[in-house]
GUZAKE-883059 format. One line per field, with one value per residue (C-alpha): residue in one letter; x negated, y negated, z negated. Coordinates in steps of 0.5 Angstrom, whole numbers, plus 500, padded with zeros to 3 digits. Example, Ala and Ser with C-alpha at 12.3 -4.5 7.8 and 13.67 -1.06 7.14 Angstrom:
<nodes>
residuo: c(A|S) .
X: c(475|473) .
Y: c(509|502) .
Z: c(484|486) .
</nodes>
This chain:
<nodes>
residuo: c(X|X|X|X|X|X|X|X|X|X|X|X|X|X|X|X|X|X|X|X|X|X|X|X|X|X|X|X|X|X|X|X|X|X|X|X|X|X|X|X|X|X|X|X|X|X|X|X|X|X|X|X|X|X|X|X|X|X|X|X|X|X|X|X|X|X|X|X|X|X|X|X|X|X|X|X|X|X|X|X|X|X|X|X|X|X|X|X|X|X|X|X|X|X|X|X|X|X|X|X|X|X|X|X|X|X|X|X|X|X|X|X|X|X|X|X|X|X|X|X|X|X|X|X|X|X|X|X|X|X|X|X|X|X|X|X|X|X|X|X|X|X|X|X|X|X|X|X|X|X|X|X|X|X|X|X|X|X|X|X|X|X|X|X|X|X|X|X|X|X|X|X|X|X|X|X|X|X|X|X|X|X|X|X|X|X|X|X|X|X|X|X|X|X|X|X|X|X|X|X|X|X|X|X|X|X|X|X|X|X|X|X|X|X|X|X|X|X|X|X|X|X|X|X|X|X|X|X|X|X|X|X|X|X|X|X|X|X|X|X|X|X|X|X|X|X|X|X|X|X|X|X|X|X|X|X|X|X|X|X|X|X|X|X|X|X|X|X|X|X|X|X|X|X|X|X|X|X|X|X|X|X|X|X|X|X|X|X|X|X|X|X|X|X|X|X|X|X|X|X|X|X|X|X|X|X|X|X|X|X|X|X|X|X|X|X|X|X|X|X|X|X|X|X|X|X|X|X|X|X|X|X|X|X|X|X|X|X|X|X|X|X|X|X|X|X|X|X|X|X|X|X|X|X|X|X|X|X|X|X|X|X|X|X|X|X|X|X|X|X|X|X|X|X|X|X|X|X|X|X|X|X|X|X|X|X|X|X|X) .
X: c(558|552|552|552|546|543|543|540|534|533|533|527|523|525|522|516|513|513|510|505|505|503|497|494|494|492|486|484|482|479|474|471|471|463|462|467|463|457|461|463|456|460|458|461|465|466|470|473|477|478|481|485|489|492|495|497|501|505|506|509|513|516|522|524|524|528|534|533|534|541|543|541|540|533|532|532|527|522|523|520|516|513|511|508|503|501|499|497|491|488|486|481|475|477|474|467|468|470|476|478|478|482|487|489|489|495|498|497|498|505|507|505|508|514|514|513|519|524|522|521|528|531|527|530|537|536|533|539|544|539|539|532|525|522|519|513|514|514|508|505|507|502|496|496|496|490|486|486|486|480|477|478|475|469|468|468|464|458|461|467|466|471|475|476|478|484|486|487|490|496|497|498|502|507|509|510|514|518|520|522|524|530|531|532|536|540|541|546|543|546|549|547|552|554|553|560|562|561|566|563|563|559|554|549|545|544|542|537|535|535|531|526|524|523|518|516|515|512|507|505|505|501|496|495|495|489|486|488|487|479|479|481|477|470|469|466|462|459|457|453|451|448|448|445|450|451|457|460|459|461|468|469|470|477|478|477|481|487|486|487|493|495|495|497|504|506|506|510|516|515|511|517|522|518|514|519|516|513|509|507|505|501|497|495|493|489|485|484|481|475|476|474|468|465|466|463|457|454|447|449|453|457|459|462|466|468|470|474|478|480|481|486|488|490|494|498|504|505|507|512|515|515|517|523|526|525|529|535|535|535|536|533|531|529|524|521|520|517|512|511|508|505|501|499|493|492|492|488|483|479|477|476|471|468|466|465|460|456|455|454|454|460|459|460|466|469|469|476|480|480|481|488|489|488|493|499|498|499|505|508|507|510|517|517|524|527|525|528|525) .
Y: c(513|518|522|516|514|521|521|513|516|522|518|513|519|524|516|515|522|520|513|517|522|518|515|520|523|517|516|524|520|513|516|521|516|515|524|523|516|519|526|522|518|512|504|500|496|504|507|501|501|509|506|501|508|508|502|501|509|506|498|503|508|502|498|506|508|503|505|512|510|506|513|519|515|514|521|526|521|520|528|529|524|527|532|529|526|532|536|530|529|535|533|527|532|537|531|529|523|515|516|524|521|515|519|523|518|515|520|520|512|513|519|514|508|511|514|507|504|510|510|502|502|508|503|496|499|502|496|492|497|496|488|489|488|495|495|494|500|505|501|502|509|509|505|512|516|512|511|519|522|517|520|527|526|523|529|534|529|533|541|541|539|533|540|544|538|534|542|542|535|538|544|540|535|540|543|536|534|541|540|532|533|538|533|527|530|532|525|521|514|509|503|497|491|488|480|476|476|469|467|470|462|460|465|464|459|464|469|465|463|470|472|466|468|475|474|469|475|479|474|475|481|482|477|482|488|486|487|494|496|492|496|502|503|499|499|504|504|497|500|505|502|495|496|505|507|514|517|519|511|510|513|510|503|505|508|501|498|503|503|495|495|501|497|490|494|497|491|487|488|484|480|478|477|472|468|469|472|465|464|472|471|464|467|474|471|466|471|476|471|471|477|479|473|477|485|483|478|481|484|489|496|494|487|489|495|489|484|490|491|484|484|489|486|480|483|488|486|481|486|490|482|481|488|488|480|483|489|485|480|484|492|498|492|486|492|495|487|486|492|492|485|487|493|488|486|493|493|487|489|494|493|484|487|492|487|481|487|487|480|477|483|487|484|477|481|482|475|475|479|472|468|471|472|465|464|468|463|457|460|462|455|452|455|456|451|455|462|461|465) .
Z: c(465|463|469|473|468|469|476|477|472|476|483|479|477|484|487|483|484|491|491|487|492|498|492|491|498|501|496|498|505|503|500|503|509|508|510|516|518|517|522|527|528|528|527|524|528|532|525|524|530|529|522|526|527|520|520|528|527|520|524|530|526|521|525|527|521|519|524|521|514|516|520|516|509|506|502|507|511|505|505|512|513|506|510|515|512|507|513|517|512|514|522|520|518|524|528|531|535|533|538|536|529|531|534|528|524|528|527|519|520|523|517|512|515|516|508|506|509|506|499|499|501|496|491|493|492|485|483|486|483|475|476|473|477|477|483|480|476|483|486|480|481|487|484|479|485|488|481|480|488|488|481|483|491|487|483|488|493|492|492|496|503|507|510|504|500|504|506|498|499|504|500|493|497|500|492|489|496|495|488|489|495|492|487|491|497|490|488|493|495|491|494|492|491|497|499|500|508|511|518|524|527|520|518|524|520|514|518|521|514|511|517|516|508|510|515|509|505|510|511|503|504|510|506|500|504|507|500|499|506|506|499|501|508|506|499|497|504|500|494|498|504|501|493|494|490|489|494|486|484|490|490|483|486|489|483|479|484|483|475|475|480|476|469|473|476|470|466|472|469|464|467|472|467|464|469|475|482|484|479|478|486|485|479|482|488|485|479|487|489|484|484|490|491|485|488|494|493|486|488|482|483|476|477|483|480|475|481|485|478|478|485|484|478|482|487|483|483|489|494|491|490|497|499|494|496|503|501|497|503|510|507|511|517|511|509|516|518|512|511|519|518|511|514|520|515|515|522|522|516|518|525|523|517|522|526|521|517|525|527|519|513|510|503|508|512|505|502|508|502|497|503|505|497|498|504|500|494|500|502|496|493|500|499|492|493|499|494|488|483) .
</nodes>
């Protein structure tokens, strides 16, 4: 039917601007972290507990925000916690102390968070009702916005304050949620085919099962965000700090990353329809591995742009995989449970690397990225039989 067709792509478009949106507005903080640090007179081990606030807000808000997408739908909560989040990015240069920074950032963190459920999930059932792997494609969608909210942070880094730059976030934010937002709340959400309804006496051991492979994808998914949360929060801070890049080279780092994911993602359609997802996740976390062990041992600033892109490369497309098989097995809660464990290595990330950099050394502290990647590939290999696919 064609407006059915017209409504299932204005859905696609109306999502991907907000995957985009979250992109570009979370680049917009990650690199000016080294201004705010420098602000805050922080340590190490002081900021990365400050940054702890950005993920301990969105694990927080995600179980909550499922409850609210199964009540008032996923369109209307991706709109207000759009919101959230574009006027929440402003607070973090209003601040001159590790703790105040981290208090803001919880706030931030759980607008993020909560977003990331709500539009995961409006996507997980468009894929559902298409029947084809796109998920990469919206993921995709936000490595853009990352690639080029990092690109423009980089270019005004020099001219434009933190405060007058994230400001500029929040009011460019505001319009684009405007215009998409209108668009999707216009859209009704798409139900996906429902599974067969099993006896009430025989469907225990099934949701033991299903509950069991969700917190499987959760845990590959926590293993990949990690690496884009260590990317995010100290990769420029290592090319500066320990190879004497410029603040603007610095910010090209994340801008790498998020180029390589970018590229990864939008070919993962394809990529999936012909290695199936155990494959795809096999050889992502393994080409993550090499290239993380590169970007953080090189002694030269290019050979470690070079590692962050195969770094990013690598794990493009492994946690929209585990988002997405989450989503098809559990819903709104397959989704919450998954992204709570998968943002748990970002909780995880920033604090352990903060820590790591003081006792050893941040290139040192960095090297954990390949060993998670390693451990997500250990894991999709171990249940490649109970996963099929």
């Amino acid at each position: 039917m064609p407006g059915r067709r017209d409504d299932l792509t204005r859905l696609r478009v109306a999502l991907t601007a907000f995957f985009a949106l979250d992109g570009f507005v979370f680049a917009g903080w990650v690199v000016r972290i080294p201004a705010i640090k420098e602000q805050t007179g922080a340590s190490a081990s002081a900021l990365g507990l400050a940054l702890l606030g950005v993920s301990a807000g969105a694990v927080v808000t995600m179980t909550l925000t499922g409850r609210l997408v199964r009540r008032y739908g996923s369109h209307p909560v991706t709109v207000v916690c759009a919101v959230l989040l574009c006027l929440s990015i402003a607070l973090p240069p209003l601040t001159h102390s590790a703790l105040a920074l981290g208090v803001v950032l919880l706030v931030f963190g759980s607008a993020y968070g909560g977003i990331n459920v709500a539009f995961n999930s409006a996507a997980v059932d468009l894929v559902a009702v298409l029947r084809r792997p796109i998920m990469p494609s919206f993921h995709a969608a936000f490595s853009l916005g990352g690639m080029v909210g990092a690109g423009l942070g980089g270019l005004v880094a020099g001219s434009l304050s933190p405060t007058r730059h994230l400001l500029a976030l929040t009011v460019t934010g505001l319009l684009v949620t405007l215009v998409a937002g209108r668009a999707l709340l216009r859209i009704e959400p798409v139900a996906p085919p429902a599974p067969a309804v099993e006896e009430e006496g025989a469907a225990r051991r099934p949701d033991r099962r299903t509950r069991r492979l969700v917190v499987t994808f959760g845990l590959i998914a926590l293993c990949t965000a990690y690496g884009e949360g260590a990317m995010a929060d100290w990769g420029a801070l290592h090319l500066e700090q320990d190879l004497d890049a410029s603040p603007g080279l610095a910010a090209a780092g994340y801008s790498c990353f998020a180029l390589a994911m970018t590229v990864g993602r939008l070919t993962g359609t394809t990529l999936l329809e012909r290695l199936g997802r155990t494959a795809t996740v096999v050889a992502g976390g393994t080409t993550a591995v090499t290239g993380m062990l590169i970007g953080s041992l090189a002694p030269y600033v290019w050979a470690a742009l070079f590692g962050f892109a195969i770094t990013g490369l690598g794990l493009a497309n492994i946690f929209p995989v585990a988002i997405e098989r989450a989503g098809a097995l559990g819903g709104p809660s397959g989704v919450a449970t998954a992204s709570t464990l998968g943002y748990g290595g970002m909780l995880l990330g920033p604090p352990a690397i903060g820590f790591m950099a003081d006792w050893f050394s941040l290139p040192a502290a960095l090297t954990s990225v390949a060993a998670l990647a390693a451990v997500a590939v250990l894991v999709a290999v171990a249940t490649r039989r109970a996963v099929p696919g």
